[in-house]
C-alpha positions as CSV (number, residue, x, y, z in Angstrom):
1,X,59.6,69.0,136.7
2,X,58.2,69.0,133.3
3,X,57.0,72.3,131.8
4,X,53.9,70.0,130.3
5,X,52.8,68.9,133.9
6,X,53.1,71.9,135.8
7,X,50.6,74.8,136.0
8,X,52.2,78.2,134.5
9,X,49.1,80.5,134.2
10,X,50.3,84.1,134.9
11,X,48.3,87.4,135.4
12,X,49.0,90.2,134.4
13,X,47.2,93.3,136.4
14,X,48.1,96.9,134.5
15,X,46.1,100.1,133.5
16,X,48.5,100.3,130.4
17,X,47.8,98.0,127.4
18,X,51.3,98.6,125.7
19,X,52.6,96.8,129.0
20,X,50.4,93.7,128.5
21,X,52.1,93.2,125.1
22,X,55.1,93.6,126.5
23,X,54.7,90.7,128.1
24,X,53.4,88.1,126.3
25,X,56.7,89.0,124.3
26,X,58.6,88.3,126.8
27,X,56.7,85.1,128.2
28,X,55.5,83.4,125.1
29,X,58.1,81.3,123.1
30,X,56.8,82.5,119.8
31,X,58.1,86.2,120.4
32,X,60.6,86.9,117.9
33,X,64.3,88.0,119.5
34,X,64.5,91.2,117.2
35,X,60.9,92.1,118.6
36,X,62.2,91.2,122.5
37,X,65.2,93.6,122.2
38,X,63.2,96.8,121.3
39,X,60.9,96.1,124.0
40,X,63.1,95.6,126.4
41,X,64.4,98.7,125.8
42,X,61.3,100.9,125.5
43,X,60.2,99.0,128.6
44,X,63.2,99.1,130.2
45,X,65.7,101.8,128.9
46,X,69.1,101.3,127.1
47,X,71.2,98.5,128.0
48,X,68.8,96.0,128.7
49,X,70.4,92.6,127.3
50,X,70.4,90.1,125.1
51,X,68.7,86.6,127.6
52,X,68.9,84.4,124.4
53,X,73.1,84.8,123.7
54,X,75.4,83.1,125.1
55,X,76.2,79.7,126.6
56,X,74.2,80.0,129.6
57,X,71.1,81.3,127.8
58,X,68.4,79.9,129.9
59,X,65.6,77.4,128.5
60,X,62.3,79.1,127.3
61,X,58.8,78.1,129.4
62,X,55.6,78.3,128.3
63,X,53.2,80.5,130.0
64,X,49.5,80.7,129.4
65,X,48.6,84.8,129.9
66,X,45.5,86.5,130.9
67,X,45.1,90.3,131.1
68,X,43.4,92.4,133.7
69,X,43.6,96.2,133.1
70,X,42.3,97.3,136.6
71,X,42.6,95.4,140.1
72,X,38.6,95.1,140.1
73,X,38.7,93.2,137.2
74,X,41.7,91.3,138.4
75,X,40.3,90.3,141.6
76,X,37.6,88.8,139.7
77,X,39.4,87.0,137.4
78,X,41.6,85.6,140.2
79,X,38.3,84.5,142.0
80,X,36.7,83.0,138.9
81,X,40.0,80.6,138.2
82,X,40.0,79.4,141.4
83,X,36.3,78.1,141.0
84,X,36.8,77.1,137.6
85,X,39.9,74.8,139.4
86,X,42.6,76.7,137.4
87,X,44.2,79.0,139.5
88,X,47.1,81.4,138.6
89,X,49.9,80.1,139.6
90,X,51.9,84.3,139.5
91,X,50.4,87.7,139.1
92,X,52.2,90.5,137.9
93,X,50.4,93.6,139.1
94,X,51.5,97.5,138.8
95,X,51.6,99.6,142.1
96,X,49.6,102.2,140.3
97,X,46.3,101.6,137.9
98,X,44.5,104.9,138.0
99,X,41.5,105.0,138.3
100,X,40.8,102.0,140.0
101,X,42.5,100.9,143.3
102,X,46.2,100.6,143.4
103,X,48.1,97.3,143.3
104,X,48.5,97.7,147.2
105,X,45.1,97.1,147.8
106,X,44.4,94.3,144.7
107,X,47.0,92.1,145.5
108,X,45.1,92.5,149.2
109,X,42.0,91.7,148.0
110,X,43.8,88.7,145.3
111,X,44.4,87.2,148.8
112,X,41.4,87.2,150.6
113,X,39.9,85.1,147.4
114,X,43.5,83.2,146.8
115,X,46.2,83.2,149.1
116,X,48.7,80.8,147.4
117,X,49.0,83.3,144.5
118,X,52.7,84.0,144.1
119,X,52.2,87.9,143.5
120,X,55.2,90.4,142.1
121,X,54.5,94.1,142.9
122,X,56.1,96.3,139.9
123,X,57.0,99.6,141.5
124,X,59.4,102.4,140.4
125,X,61.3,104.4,143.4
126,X,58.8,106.9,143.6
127,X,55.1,104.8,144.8
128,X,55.2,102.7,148.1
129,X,57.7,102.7,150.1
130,X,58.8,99.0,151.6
131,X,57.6,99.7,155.4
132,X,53.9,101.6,153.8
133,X,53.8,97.5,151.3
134,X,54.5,96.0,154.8
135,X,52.5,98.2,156.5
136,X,49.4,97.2,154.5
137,X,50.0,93.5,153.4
138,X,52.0,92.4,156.6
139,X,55.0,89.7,156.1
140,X,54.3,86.7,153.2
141,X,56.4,84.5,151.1
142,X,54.3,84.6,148.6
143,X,55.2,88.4,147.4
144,X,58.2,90.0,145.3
145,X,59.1,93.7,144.9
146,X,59.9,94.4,141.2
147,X,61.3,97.8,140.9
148,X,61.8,99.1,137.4
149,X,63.6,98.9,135.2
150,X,64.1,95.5,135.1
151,X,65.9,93.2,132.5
152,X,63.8,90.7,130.0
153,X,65.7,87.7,131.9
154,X,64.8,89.0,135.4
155,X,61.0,89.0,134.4
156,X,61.5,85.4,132.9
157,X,63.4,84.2,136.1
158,X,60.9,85.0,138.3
159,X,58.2,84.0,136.4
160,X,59.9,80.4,135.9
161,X,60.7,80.6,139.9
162,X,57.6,81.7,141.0
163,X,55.2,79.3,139.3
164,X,57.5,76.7,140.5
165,X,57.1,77.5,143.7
166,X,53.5,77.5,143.3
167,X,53.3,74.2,142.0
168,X,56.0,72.5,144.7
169,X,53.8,74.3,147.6
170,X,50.8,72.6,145.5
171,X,52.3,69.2,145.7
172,X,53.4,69.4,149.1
173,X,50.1,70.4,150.1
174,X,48.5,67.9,148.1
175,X,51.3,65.6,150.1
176,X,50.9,67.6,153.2
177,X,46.7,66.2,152.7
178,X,47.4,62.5,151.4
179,X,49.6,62.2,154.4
180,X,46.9,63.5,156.6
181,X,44.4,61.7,155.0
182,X,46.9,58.5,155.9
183,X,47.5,59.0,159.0
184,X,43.8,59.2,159.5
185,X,42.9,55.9,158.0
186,X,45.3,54.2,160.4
187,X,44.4,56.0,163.6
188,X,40.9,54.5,162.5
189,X,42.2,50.9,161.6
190,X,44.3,51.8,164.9
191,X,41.0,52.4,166.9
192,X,38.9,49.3,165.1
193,X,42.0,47.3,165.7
194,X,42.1,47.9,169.6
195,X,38.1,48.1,169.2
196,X,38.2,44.5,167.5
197,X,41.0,43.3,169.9
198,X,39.1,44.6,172.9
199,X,36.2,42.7,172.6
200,X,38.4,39.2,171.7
201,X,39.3,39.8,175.1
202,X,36.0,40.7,176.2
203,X,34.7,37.0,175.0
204,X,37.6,35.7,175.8
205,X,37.8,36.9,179.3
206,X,33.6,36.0,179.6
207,X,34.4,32.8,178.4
208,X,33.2,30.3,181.9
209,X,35.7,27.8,179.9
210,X,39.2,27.7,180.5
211,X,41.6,28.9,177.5
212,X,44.8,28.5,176.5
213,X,47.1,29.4,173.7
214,X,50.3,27.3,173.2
215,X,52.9,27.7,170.5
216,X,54.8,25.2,169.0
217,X,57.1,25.3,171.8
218,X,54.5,24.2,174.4
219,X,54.9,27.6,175.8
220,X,51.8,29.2,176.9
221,X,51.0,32.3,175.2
222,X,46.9,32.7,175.9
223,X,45.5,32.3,179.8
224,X,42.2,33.6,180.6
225,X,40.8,35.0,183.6
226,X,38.6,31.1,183.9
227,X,42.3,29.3,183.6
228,X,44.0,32.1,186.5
229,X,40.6,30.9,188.9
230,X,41.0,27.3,187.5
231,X,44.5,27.1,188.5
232,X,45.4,30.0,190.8
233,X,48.3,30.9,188.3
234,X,48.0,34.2,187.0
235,X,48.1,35.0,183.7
236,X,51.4,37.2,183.8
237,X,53.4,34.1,185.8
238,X,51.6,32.1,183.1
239,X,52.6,33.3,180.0
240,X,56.1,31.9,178.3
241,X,55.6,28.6,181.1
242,X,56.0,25.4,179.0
243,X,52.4,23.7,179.6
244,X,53.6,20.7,181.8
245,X,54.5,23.7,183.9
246,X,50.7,25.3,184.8
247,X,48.8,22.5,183.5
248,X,50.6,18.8,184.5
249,X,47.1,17.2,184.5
250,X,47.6,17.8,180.8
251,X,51.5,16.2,180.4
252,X,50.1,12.4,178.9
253,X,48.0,15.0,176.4
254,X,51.2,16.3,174.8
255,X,51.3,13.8,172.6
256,X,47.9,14.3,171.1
257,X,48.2,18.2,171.4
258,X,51.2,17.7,168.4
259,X,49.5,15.5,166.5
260,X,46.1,18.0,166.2
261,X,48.7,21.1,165.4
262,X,50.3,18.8,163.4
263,X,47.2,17.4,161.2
264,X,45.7,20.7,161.4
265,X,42.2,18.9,162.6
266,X,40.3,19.7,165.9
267,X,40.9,17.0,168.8
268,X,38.4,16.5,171.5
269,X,38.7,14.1,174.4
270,X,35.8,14.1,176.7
271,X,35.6,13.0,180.6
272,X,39.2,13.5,181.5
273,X,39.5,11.6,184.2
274,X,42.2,13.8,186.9
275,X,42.3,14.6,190.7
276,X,42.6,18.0,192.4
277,X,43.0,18.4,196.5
278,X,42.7,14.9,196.2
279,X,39.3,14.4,194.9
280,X,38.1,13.6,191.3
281,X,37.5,15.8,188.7
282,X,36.4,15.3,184.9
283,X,37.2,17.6,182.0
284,X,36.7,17.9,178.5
285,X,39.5,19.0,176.4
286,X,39.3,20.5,172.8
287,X,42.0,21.1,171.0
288,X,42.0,24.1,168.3
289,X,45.2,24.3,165.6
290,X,46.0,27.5,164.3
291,X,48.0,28.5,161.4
292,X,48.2,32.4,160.7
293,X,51.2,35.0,159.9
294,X,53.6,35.1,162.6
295,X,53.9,31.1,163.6
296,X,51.3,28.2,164.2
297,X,50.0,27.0,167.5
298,X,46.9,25.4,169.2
299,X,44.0,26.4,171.7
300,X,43.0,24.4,174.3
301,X,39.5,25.0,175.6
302,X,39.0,22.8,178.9
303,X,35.8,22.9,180.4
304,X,35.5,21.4,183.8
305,X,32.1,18.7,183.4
306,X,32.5,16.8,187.0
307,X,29.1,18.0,187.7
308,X,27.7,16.6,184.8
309,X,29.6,13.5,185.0
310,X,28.1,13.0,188.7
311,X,24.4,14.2,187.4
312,X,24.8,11.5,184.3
313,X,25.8,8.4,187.1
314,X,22.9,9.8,189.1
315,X,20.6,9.0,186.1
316,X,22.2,5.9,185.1
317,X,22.1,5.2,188.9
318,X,18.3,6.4,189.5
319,X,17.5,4.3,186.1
320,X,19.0,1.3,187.9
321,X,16.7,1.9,191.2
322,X,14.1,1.7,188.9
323,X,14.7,-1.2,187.7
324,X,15.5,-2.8,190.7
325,X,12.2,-1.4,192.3
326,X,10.9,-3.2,190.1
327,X,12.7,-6.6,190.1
328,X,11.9,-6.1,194.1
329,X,8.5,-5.5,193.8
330,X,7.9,-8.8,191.2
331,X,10.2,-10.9,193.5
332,X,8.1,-9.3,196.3
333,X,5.3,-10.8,195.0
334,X,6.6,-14.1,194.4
335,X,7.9,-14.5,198.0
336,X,4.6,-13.4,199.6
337,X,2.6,-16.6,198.7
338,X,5.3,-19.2,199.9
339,X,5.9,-16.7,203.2
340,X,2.0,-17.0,203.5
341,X,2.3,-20.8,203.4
342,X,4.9,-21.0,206.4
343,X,3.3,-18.5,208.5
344,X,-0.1,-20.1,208.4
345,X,1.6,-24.2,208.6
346,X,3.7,-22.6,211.2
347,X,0.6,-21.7,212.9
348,X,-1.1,-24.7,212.2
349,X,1.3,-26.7,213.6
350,X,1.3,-24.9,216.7
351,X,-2.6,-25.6,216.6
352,X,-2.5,-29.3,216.4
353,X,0.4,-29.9,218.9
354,X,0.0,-27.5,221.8
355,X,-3.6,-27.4,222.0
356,X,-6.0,-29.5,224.4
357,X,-8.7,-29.8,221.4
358,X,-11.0,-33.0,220.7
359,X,-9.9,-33.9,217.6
360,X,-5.9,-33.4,219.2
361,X,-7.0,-35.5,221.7
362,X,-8.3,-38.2,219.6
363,X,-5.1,-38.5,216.9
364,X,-2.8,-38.2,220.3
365,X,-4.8,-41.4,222.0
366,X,-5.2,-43.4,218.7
367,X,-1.3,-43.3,218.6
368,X,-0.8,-43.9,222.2
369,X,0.1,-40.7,223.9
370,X,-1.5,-38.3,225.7
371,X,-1.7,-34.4,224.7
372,X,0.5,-33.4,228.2
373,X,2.9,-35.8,227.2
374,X,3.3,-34.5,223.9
375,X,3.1,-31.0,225.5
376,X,6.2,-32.4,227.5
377,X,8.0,-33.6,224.8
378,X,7.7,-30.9,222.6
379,X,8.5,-27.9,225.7
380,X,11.4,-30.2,226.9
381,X,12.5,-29.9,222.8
382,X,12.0,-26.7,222.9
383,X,9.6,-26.7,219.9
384,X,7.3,-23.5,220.8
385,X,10.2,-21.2,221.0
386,X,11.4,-22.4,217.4
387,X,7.5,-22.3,216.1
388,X,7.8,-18.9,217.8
389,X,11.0,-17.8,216.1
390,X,9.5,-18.8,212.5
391,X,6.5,-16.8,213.4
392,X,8.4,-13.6,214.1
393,X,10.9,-14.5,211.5
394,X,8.2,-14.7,208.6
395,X,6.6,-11.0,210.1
396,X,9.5,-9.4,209.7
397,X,9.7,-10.9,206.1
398,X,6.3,-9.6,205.6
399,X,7.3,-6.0,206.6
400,X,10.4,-6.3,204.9
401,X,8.4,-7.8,201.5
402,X,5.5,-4.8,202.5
403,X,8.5,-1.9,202.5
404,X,9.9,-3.3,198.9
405,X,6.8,-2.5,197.3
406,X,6.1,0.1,198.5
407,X,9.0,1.8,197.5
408,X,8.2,0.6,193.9
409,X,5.2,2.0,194.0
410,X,3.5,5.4,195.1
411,X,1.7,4.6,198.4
412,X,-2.3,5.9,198.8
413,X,-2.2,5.3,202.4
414,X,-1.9,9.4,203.8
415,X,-3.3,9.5,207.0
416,X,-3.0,12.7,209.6
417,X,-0.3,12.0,212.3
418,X,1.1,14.3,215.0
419,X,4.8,14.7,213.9
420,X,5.8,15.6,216.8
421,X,5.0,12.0,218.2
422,X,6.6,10.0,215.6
423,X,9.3,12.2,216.1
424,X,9.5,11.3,219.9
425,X,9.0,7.1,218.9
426,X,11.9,7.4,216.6
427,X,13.9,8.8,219.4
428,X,13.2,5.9,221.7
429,X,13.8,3.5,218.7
430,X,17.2,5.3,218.0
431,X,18.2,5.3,221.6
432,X,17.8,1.3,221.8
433,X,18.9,0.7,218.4
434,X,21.7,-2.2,218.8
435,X,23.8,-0.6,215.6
436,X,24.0,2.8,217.0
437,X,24.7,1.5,220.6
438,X,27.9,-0.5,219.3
439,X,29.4,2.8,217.9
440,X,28.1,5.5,220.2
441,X,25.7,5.6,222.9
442,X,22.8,7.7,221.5
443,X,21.5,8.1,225.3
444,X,24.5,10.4,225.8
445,X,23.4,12.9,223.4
446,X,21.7,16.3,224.7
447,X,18.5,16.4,223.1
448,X,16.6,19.9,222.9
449,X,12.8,20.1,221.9
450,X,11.6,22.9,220.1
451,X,8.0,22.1,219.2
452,X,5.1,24.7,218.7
453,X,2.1,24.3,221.0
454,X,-1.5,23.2,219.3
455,X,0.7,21.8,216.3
456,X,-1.7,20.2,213.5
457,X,-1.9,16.8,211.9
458,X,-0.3,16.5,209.1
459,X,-0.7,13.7,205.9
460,X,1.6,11.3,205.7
461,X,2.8,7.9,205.9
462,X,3.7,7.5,209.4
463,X,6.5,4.4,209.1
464,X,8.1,6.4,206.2
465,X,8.5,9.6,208.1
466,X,10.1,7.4,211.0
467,X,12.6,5.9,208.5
468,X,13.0,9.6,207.2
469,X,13.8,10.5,211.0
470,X,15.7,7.7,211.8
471,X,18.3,7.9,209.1
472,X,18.5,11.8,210.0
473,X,18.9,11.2,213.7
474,X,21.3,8.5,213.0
475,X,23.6,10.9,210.3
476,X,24.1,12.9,213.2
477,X,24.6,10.7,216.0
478,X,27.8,9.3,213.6
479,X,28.9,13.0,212.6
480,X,29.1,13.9,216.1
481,X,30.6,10.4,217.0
482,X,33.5,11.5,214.3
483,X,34.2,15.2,215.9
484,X,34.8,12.9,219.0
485,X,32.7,15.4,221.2
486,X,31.3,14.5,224.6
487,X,29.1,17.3,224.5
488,X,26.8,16.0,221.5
489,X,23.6,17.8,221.3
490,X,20.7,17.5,218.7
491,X,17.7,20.2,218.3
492,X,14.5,19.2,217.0
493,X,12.3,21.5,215.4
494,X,8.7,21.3,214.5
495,X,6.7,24.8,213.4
496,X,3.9,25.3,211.6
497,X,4.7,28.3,208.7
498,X,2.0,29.1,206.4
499,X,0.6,26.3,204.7
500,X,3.4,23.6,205.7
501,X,4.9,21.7,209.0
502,X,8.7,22.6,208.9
503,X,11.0,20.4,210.7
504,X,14.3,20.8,211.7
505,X,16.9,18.6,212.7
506,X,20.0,20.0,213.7
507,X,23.7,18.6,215.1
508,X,26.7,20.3,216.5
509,X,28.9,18.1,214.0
510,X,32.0,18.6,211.7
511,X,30.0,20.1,209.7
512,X,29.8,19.6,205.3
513,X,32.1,21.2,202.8
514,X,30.5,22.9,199.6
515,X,30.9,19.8,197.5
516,X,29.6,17.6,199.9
517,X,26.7,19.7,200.1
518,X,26.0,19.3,197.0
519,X,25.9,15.6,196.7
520,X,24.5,14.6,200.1
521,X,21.1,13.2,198.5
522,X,23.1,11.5,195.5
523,X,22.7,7.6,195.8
524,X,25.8,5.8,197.0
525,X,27.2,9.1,198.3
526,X,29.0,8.9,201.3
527,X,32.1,10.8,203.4
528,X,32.3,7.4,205.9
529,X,34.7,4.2,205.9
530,X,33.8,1.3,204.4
531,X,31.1,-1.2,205.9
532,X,29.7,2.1,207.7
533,X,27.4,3.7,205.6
534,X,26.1,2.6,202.0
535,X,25.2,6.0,201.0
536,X,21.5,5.3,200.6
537,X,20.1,6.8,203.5
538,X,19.4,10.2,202.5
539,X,19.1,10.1,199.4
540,X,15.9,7.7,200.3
541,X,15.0,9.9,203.0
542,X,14.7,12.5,200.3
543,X,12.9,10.3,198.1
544,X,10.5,9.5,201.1
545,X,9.5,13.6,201.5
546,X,9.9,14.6,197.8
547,X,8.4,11.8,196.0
548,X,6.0,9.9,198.5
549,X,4.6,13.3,200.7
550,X,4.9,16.3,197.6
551,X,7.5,18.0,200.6
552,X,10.7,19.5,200.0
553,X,14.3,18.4,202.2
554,X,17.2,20.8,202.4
555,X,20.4,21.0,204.3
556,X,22.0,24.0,205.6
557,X,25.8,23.8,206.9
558,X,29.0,25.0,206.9
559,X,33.0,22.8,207.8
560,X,32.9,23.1,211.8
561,X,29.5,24.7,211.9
562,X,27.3,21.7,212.0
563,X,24.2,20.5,210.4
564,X,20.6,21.3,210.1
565,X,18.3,19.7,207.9
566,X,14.8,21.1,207.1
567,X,11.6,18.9,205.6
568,X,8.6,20.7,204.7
569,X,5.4,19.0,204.4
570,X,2.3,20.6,203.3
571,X,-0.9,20.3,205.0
572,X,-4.5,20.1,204.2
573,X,-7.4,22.1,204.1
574,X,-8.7,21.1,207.0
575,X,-4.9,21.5,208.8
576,X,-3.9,24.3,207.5
């Protein structure tokens, strides 16, 4: 090191001035060699030699002296250098400095204020011994007995040693700190690290999306907990897969997956159309490059939207019952004045050929046949039967025409009706309906009645509620038809619970899965074969209590279980 960059402040503690310009001649550089001898040897006795001769005369170092002349005073001046931030880097102090304290005691008390303080203890053989110094300053590195007489070059030696021992401990401290201080900074960028990547995962792992990371490889390096539930693949067995592997619903997107990376632009492909167990699912796909230190890649974010798909055909599907609702209800009207017209000629007819009236009479004769002939005639032709066939024919158009509109429309006509009766009438209807007979025998179901005594009338509209029951009864007649059960039973409920009529409906069927569940009232739904169901009946029947009777419809089952649907009506003031 540099003598310019290094600190070599020295002080000197002694009772004796003499001795303090002693050594500033032997520590300063301006000191004249004549004027070094003759203090060496009035400091030191005869023989003291010549440090400057020679070819290994050692290199002078400049050292900036201060002078203390008793410990007190030396203590202090230690102190104040340390708070001025220019410490000593040596102090020379004599064993003895009467009157003060001795140099025992002061380079004890220089310690307490600066323990770094290289410190060299000038004693002659009679003052301290070694074990009394020990006794009193214990064991340190930092102190060097000096016992006179010494030599000029021994002096500067230890001077030039010592403060260089100050200033390497100095820098290794400073080091020693820096270092510290280092080590510090990363624990904390350590801690924030794991902090920051701790709550990645966190979002990651709260994403309800599934997630994956995939190099350029196709190997997966990112699964989240959403894809390990998605898939049933955990993410360990996961990881380092190639993405045909865990993901083969996703093989055809390869393609488009490289091209994204590739182009280093987003991708997104909605309402991927893919089956799972066998049944349809939809997913949107987003595709996110990446480019960073360490190799690129992409993130796929897939988010299963089968429910919304289904909800979104529901509302295309409910905007097309609207619209035919309506189509019915104008065609409706145009078929009920023609209808009119054949029901009332049909009737006429009936009139003027059947009937033993004056005026038949009259036309008969004037045409030259008699009314029983006619009568003959038209019975032997079978004529009634056919006018009686358009009759019924054209009613049953009329009720057919009278249920279209009324499904396009809001009905006013709420009367109170015993539910419990039209419950029983839709029984009897079921049990000789021809439809239900061809597949099953509804007669050979157990039927068990749970009705509530004193049960109230309730509002509604007494044909709809008979539909409502009739496609119920008639769901479970063919569920239990498909479990193949001889023992099929059916419970019907009717209670009165606060302010509503509840009633139940209940089979000992197969029983609904969880998806099925949730799509039993969608239009068009339906778990039967082809020409069997249309998937309209209870999603009407739903309609029917929902829309038409402000109720509520639920189902409650289970696979194997069953299943019981509950409607809820509300009564009126006066019923409830």
């Amino acid at each position: 090191m540099e003598a310019i960059s290094l600190n070599r402040r020295i002080l000197i503690v002694d009772d004796n001035a003499s001795i303090h310009e002693d050594f500033m001649e032997i520590l300063t550089p301006e000191n004249h060699r004549d004027r070094a001898l003759a203090l060496g040897e009035r400091l030191f006795g005869k023989g003291a030699g010549n440090p400057g001769e020679g070819p290994g005369a050692e290199r002078r170092i400049d050292f900036m002296i201060d002078s203390a002349y008793q410990g007190e005073e030396g203590v202090g001046m230690v102190a104040d250098a340390l708070s001025a931030g220019t410490p000593y880097a040596v102090a020379f102090v004599d064993i003895r400095m009467p009157p003060g304290m001795d140099g025992v005691k002061t380079v004890k008390r220089i310690w307490e204020k600066d323990p770094e303080l290289q410190v060299v203890l000038c004693t002659a053989y009679s003052d301290y011994s070694w074990e009394d110094i020990r006794g009193e300053l214990s064991f340190s590195d930092n102190l060097l007995i000096l016992k006179k007489p010494f030599e000029n070059a021994e002096v500067r030696q230890l001077a030039g040693a010592l403060s260089e021992k100050w200033n390497i401990s100095r820098t290794v401290a400073t080091k020693v700190e820096e270092l510290e201080a280092e080590v510090e900074r990363r624990k904390r960028s350590e801690a924030e690290l794991k902090r920051v990547r701790n709550y990645l995962s966190g979002i990651i792992g709260a994403m309800p999306s599934v997630l994956v990371g995939v190099d350029t490889r196709d190997r997966v390096t990112l699964w989240n907990p959403e894809a390990e539930k998605a898939t049933g693949i955990e993410a360990a067995r996961a990881r380092g897969s190639h993405l045909s592997a865990v993901l083969p619903q996703l093989s055809a997107r390869i393609g488009d997956i490289h091209r994204s990376r590739e182009a280093g632009t987003p991708l997104r492909n909605e309402k991927l159309l893919t089956h799972v167990n066998g049944r349809e699912r939809f997913s949107d796909l987003v595709v996110y490059p990446l480019s960073m230190e360490g190799g690129e890649g992409v993130v796929l974010r897939i988010d299963d939207v089968t429910e919304r798909v289904r909800l979104e055909e529901t509302m295309v599907q409910a905007e097309k019952m609207v619209s035919v609702g309506g189509l019915a209800a104008g065609v409706a009207h145009e078929i009920n004045n023609p209808l009119a017209g054949i029901l009332q000629n049909a009737q006429v007819i009936r009139s003027r050929a059947t009937e033993n009236t004056a005026r038949n009479r009259e036309a008969a004769e004037a045409c030259g046949i008699s009314m029983t002939s006619m009568a003959a005639y038209m019975e032997r032709r079978g004529i009634p039967a056919m006018l009686d066939g358009i009759s019924k024919s054209g009613a049953r158009a009329a009720e057919i025409i009278e249920n279209m509109l009324s499904f396009s429309r809001k009905s006013e006509s709420m009367a109170p009706h015993p539910l419990h009766l039209l419950l029983e009438r839709t029984v009897e209807l079921a049990s000789s309906d021809y439809d239900l007979k061809k597949r099953y025998d509804f007669r050979n179901i157990e039927i068990i009645r749970e009705y509530d005594p004193d049960l109230p009338d309730v509002p509604c509209e007494a044909g709809k509620m008979q539909q409502v029951f009739f496609n119920l009864l008639k769901n479970g007649a063919q569920a239990m038809a498909e479990k193949k059960r001889k023992a099929g039973r059916l419970i019907l409920r009717i209670r009165k619970s606060h302010r509503v009529m509840r009633v139940e409906i209940e089979d000992n069927g197969p029983g609904m899965d969880r998806e099925t569940l949730q799509r039993v009232f969608e239009p068009f739904f339906t778990t039967k074969g082809t020409g069997i169901g249309t998937g309209l009946g209870l999603s009407v029947s739903y309609f029917i209590v929902t829309r038409h009777h402000g109720g509520s419809m639920e189902v409650v089952s289970s696979p194997g279980g069953g299943a019981k649907f509950i409607i809820r009506l509300p009564l009126d003031e006066k019923s409830g």
